[in-house]
Every structure is written in structure tokens, then in C-alpha cells.
LUMKEMI-37736 format. One record per atom (N, C-alpha, C, O): residue number from 1; atom name; x, y, z. Coordinates in Angstrom, 3 decimals. Layout:
+-----+-------+----------+----------+----------+
: num : atome :        u :        v :        w :
+-----+-------+----------+----------+----------+
: NUM :    CA :        X :        Y :        Z :
...
+-----+-------+----------+----------+----------+
This chain:
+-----+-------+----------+----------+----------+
: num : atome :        u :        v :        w :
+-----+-------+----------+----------+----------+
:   1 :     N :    0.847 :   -1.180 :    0.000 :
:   1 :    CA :    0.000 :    0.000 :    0.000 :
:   1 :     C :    0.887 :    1.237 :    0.000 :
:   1 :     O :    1.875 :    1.302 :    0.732 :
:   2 :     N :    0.520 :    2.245 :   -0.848 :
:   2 :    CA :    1.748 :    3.367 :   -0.691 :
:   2 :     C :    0.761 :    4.329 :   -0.085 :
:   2 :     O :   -0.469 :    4.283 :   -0.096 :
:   3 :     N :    1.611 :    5.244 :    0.467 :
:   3 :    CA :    1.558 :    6.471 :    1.478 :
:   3 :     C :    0.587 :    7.648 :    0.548 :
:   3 :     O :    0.809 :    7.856 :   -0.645 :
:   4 :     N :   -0.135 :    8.112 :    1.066 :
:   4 :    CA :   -0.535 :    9.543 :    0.253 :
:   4 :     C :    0.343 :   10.519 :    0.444 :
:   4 :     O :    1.295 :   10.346 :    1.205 :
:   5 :     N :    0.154 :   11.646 :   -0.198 :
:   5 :    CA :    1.095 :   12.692 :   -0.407 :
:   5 :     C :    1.531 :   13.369 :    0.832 :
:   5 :     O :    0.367 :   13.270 :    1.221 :
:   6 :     N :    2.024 :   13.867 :    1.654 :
:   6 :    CA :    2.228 :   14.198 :    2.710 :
:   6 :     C :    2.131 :   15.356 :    2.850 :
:   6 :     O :    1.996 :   15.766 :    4.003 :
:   7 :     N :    2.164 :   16.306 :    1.752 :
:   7 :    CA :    1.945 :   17.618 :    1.398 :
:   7 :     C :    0.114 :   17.921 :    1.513 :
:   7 :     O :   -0.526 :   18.619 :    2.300 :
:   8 :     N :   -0.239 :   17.211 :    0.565 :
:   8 :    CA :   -1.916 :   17.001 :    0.465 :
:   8 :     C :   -2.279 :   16.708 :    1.969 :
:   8 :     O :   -3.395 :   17.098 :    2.313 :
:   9 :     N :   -1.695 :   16.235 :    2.682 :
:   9 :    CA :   -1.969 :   15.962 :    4.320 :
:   9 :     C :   -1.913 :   16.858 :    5.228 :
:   9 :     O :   -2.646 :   16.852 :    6.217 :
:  10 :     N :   -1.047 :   17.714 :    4.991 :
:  10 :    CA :   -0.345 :   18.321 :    5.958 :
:  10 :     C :   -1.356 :   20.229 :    5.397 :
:  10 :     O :   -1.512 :   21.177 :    6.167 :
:  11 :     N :   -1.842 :   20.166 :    3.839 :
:  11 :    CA :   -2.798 :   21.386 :    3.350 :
:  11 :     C :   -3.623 :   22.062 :    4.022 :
:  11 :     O :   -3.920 :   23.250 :    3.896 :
:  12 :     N :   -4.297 :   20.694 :    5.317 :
:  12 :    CA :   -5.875 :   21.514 :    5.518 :
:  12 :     C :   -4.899 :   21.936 :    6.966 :
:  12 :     O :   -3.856 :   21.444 :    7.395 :
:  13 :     N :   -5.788 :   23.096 :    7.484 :
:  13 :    CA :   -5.256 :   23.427 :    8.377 :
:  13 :     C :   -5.970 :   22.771 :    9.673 :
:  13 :     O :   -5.258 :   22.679 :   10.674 :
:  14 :     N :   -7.109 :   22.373 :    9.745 :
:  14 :    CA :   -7.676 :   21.778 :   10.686 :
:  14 :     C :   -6.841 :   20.147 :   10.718 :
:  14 :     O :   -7.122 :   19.375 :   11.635 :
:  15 :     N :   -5.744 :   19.709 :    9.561 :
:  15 :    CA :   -5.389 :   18.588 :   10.097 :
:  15 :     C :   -4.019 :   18.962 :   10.320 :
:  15 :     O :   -3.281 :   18.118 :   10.829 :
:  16 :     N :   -3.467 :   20.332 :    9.956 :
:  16 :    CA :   -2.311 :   20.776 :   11.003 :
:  16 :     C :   -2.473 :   20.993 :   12.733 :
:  16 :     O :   -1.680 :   20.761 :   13.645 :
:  17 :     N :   -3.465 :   21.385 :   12.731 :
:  17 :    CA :   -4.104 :   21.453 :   13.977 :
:  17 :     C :   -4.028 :   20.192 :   14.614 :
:  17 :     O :   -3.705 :   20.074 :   15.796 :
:  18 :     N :   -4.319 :   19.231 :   13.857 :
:  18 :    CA :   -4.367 :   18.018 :   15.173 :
:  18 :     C :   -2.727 :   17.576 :   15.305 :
:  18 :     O :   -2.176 :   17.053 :   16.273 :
:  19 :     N :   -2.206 :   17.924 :   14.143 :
:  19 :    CA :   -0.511 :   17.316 :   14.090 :
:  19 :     C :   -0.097 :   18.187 :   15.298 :
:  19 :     O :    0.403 :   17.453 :   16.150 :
:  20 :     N :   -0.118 :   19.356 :   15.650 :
:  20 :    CA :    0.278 :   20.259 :   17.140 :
:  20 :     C :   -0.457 :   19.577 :   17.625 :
:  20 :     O :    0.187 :   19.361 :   18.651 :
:  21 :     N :   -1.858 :   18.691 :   17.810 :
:  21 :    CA :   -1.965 :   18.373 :   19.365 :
:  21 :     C :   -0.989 :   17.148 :   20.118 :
:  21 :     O :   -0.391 :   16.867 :   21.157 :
:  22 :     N :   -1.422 :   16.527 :   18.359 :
:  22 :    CA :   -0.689 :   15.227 :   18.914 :
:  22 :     C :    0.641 :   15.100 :   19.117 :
:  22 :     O :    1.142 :   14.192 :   19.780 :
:  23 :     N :    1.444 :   16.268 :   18.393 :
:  23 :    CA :    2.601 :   16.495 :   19.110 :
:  23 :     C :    2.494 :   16.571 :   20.563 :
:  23 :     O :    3.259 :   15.758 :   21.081 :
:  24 :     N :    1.962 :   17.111 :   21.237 :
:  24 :    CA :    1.892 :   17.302 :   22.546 :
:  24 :     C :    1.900 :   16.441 :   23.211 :
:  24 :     O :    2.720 :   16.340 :   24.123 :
:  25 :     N :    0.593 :   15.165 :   22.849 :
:  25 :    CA :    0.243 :   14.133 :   23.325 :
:  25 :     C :   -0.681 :   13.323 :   22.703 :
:  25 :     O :   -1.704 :   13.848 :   22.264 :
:  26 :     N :   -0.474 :   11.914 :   22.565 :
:  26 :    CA :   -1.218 :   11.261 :   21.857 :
:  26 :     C :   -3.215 :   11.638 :   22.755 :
:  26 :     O :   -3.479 :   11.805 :   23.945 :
:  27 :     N :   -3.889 :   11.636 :   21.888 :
:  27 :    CA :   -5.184 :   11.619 :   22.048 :
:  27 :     C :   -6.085 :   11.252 :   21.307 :
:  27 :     O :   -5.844 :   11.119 :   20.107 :
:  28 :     N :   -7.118 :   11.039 :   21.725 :
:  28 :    CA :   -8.924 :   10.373 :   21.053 :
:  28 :     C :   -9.358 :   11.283 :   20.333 :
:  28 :     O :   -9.052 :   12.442 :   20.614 :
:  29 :     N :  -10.209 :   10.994 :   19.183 :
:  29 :    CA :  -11.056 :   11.357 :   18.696 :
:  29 :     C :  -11.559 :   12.807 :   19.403 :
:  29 :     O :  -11.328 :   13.976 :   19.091 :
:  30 :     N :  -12.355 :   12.205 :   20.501 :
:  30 :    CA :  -13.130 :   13.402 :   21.161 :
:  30 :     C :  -12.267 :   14.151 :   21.970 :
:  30 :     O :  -12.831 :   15.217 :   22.216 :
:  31 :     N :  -11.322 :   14.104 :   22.425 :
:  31 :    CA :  -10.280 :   14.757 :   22.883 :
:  31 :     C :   -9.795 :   15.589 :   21.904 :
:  31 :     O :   -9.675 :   16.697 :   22.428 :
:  32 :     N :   -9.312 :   15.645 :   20.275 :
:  32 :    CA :   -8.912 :   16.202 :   19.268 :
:  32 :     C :  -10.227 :   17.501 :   19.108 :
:  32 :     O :  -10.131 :   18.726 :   19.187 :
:  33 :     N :  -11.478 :   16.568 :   18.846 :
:  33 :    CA :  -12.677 :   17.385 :   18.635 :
:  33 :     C :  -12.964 :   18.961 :   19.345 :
:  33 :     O :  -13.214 :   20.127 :   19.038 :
:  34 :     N :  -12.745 :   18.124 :   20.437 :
:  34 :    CA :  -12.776 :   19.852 :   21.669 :
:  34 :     C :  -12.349 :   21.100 :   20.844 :
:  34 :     O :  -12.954 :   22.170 :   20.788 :
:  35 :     N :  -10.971 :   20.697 :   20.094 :
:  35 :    CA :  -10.422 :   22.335 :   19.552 :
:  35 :     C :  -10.709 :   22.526 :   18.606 :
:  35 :     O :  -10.245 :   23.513 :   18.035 :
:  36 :     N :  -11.670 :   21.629 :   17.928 :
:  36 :    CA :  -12.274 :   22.622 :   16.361 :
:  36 :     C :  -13.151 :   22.617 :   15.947 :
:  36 :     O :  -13.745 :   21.625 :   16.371 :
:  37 :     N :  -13.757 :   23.165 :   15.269 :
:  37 :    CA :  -15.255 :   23.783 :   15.120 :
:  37 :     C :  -15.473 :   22.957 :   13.803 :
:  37 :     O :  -15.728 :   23.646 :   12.815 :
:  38 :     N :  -15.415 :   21.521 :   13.607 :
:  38 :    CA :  -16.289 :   20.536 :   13.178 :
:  38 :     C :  -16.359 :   19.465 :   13.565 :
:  38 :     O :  -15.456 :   19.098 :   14.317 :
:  39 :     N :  -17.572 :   18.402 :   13.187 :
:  39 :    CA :  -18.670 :   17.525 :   13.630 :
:  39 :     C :  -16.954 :   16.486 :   14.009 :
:  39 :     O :  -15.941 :   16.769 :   13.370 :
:  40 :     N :  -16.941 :   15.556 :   14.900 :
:  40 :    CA :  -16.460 :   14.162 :   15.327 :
:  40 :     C :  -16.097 :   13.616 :   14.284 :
:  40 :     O :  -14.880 :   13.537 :   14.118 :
:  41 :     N :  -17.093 :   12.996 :   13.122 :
:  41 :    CA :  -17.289 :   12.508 :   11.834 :
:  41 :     C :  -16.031 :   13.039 :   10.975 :
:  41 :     O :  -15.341 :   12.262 :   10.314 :
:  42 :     N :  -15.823 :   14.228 :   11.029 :
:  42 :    CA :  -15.237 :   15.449 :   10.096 :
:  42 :     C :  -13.746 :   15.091 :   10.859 :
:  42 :     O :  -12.868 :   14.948 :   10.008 :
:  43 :     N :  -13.226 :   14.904 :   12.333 :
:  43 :    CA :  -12.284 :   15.315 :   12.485 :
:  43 :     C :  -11.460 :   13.166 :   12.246 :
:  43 :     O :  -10.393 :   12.707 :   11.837 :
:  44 :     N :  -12.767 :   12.561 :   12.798 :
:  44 :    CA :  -12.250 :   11.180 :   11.898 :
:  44 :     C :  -11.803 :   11.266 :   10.590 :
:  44 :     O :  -10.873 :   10.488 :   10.376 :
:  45 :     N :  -12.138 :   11.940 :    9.634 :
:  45 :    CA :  -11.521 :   11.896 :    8.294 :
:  45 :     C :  -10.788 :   12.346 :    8.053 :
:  45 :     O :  -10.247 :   12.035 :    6.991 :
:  46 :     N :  -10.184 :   13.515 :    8.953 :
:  46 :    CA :   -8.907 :   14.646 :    8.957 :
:  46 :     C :   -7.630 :   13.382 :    9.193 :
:  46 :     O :   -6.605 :   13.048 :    8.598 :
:  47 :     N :   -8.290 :   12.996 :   10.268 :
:  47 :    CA :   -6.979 :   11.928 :   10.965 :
:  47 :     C :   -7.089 :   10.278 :   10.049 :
:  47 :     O :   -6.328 :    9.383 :   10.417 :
:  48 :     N :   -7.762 :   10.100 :    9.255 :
:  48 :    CA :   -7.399 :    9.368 :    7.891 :
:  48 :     C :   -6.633 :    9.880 :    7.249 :
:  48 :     O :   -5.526 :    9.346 :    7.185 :
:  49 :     N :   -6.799 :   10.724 :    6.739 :
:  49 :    CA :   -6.140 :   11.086 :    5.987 :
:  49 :     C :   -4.526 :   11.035 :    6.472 :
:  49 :     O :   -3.612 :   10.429 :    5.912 :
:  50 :     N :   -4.465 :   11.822 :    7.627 :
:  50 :    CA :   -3.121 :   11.713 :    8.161 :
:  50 :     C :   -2.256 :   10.281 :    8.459 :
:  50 :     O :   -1.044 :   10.104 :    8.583 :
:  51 :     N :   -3.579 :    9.189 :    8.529 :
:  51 :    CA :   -3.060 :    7.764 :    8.741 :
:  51 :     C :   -2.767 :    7.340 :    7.509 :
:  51 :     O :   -1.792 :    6.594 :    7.602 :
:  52 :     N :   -3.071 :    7.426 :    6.559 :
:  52 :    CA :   -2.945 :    7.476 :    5.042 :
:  52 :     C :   -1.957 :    8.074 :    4.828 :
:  52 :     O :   -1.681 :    8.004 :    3.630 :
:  53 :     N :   -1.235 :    8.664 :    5.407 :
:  53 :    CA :   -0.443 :    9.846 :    4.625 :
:  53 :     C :    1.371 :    8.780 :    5.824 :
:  53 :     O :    2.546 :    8.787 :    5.460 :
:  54 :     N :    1.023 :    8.364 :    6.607 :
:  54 :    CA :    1.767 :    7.856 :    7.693 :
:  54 :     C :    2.410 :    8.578 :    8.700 :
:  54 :     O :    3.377 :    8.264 :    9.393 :
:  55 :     N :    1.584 :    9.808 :    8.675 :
:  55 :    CA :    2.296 :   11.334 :    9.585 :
:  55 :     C :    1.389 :   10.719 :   10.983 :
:  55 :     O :    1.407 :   11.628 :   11.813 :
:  56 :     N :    0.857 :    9.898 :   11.362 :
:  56 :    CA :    0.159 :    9.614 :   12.116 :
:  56 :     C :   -0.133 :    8.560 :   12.220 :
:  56 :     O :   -0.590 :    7.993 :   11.228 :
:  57 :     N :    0.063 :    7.567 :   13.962 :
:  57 :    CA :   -0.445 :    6.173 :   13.787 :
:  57 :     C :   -1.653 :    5.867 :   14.814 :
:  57 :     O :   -2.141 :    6.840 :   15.389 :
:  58 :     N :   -2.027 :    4.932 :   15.010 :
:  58 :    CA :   -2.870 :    4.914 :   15.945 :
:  58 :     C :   -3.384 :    3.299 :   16.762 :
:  58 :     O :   -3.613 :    2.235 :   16.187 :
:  59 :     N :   -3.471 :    3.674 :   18.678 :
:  59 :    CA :   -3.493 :    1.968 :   19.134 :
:  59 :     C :   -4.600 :    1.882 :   19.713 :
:  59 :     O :   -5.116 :    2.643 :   20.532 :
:  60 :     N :   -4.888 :    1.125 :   19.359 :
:  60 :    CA :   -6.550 :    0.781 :   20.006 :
:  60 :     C :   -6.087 :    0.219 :   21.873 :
:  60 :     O :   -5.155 :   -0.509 :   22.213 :
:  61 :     N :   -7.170 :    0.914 :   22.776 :
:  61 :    CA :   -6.974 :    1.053 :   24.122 :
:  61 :     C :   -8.807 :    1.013 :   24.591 :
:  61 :     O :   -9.591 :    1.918 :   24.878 :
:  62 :     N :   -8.980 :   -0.672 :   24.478 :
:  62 :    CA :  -10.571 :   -0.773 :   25.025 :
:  62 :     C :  -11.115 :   -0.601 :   23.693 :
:  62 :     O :  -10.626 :   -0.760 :   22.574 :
:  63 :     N :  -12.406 :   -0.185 :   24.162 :
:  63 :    CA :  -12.784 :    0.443 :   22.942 :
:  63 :     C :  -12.733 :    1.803 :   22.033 :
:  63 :     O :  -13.352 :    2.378 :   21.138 :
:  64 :     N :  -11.302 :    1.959 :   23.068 :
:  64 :    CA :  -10.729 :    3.903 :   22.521 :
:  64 :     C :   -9.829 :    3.364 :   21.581 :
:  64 :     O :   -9.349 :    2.238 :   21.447 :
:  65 :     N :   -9.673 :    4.727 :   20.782 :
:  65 :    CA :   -8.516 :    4.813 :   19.798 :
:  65 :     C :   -7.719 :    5.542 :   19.750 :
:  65 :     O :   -8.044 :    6.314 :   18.848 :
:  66 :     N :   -6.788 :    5.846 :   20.166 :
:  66 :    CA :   -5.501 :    6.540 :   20.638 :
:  66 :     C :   -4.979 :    7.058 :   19.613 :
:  66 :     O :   -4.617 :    6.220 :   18.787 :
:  67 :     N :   -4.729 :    8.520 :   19.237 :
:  67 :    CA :   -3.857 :    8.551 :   17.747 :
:  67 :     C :   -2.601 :    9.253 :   18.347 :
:  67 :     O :   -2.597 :    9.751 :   19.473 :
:  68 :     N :   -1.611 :    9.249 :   17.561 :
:  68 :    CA :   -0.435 :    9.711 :   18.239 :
:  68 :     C :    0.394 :   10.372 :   17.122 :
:  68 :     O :   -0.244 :   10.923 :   16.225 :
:  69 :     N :    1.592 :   10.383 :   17.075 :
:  69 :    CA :    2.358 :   11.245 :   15.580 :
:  69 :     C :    3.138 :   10.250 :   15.227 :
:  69 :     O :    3.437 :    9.694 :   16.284 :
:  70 :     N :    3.852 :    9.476 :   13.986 :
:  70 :    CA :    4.516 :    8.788 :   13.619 :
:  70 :     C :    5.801 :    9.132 :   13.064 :
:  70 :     O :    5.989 :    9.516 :   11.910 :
:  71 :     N :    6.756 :    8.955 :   14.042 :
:  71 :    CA :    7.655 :    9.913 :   13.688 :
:  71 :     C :    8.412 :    9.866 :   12.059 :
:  71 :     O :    8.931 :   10.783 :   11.423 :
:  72 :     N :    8.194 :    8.126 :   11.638 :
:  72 :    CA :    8.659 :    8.068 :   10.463 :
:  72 :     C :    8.105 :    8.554 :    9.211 :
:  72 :     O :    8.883 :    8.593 :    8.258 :
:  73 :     N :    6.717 :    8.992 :    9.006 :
:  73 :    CA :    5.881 :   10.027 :    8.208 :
:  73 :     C :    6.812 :   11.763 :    8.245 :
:  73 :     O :    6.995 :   12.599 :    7.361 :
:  74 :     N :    7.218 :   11.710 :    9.717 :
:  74 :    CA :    7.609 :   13.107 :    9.516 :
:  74 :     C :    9.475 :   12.924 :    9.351 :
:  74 :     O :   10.237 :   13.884 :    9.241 :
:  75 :     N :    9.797 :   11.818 :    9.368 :
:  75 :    CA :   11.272 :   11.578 :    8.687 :
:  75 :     C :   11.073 :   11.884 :    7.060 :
:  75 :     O :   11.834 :   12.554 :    6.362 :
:  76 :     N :    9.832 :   11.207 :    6.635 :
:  76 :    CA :   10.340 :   11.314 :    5.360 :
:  76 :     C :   10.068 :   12.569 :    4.335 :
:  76 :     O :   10.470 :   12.684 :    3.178 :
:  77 :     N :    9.079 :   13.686 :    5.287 :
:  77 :    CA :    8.992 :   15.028 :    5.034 :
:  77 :     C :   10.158 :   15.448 :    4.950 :
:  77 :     O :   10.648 :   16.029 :    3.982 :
:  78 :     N :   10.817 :   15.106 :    6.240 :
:  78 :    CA :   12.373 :   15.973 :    6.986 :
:  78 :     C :   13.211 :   15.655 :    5.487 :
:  78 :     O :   13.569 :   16.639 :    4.840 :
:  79 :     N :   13.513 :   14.269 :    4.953 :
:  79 :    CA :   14.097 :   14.189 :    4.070 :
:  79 :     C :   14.332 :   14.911 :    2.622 :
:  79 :     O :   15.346 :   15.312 :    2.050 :
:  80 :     N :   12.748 :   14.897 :    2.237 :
:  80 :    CA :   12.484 :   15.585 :    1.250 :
:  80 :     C :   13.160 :   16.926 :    0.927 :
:  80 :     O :   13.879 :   17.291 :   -0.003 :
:  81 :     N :   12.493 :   17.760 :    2.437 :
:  81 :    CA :   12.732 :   18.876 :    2.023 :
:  81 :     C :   14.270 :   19.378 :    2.512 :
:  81 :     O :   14.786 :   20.409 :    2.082 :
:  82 :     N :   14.880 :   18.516 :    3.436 :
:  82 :    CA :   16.157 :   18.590 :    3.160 :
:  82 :     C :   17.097 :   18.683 :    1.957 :
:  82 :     O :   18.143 :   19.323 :    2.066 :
:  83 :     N :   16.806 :   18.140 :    0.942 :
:  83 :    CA :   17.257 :   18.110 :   -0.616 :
:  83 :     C :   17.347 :   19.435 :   -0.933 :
:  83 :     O :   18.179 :   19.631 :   -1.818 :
:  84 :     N :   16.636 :   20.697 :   -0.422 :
:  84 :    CA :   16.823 :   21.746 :   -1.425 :
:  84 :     C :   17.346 :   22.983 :   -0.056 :
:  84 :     O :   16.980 :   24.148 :    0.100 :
:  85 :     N :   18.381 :   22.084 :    0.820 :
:  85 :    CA :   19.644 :   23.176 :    1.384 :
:  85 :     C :   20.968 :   22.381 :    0.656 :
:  85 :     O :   20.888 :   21.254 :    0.168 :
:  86 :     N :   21.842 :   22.971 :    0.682 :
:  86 :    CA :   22.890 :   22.546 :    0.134 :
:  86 :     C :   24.189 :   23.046 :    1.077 :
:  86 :     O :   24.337 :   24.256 :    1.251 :
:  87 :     N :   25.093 :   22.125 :    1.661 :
:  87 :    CA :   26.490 :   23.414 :    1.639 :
:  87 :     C :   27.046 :   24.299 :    0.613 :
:  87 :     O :   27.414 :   23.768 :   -0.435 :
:  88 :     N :   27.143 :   25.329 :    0.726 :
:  88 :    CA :   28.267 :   26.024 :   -0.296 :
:  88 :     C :   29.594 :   26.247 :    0.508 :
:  88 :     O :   30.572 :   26.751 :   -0.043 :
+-----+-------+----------+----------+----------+
């Protein structure tokens, strides 16, 4: 299965928003929800996308779902855009 674009992931700003929370600390669904002004439904598809994209993983705890940041999604950003510094 390949990765979605990480750029296309990282576009909406409501799913930059959850990438700062979960930097902070891994959290739920409804825990994410609290800080933005759309439906539960809406912020599940934000964080697909981000699981899709591999900037984000997530462990099931009961019947919770824990999402957290994956650090290797954001290695391979780091990489990318590393390519266009150079030493002179």
C-alpha cells in the first residue's frame, strides 16, 4: 500500500491542527474534537487522511482509539525537504 502525499496531508489546516496536538500528546477522537469547530465525523476523516499519509499512527486502548504522531511520516517530510539546502 503506498503512502498519500504528505503535502496534500499536511494542506488543511484543521489537520495541522491536530498534528500540534498530537505532538503534545497522543489523544482520542473526542479529545482532538474539543479544539475545532467541526462535527467528530469530520475530524475522523482529517486523521485518515493523516493515517494514510503515515504522519500519524494509531493503538486501540478498550474500545478507545488513541492517535499519536509517527515519527517516520515526519522523517520522510524531513528528508524531502532537506534536498533543497545545500552546503556552499
Amino acid at each position: 500500500m503506498s503512502k498519500s502525499d504528505l503535502f496534500v496531508a499536511i494542506a488543511d489546516a484543521n489537520r495541522r491542527y491536530l498534528l500540534e496536538e498530537l505532538r503534545r500528546e497522543p489523544k482520542t477522537v473526542g479529545e482532538l474534537a474539543k479544539g475545532l469547530s467541526v462535527t467528530r465525523p469530520a475530524v475522523s476523516q482529517h486523521l485518515r487522511v493523516l493515517l494514510d499519509s503515515g504522519l500519524v499512527g494509531v493503538n486501540a486502548l478498550g474500545t478507545k482509539r488513541i492517535y499519536h504522531i509517527e515519527e517516520a511520516g515526519f522523517t520522510r517530510l524531513h528528508v524531502w525537504l532537506d534536498q533543497f539546502w545545500t552546503e556552499d
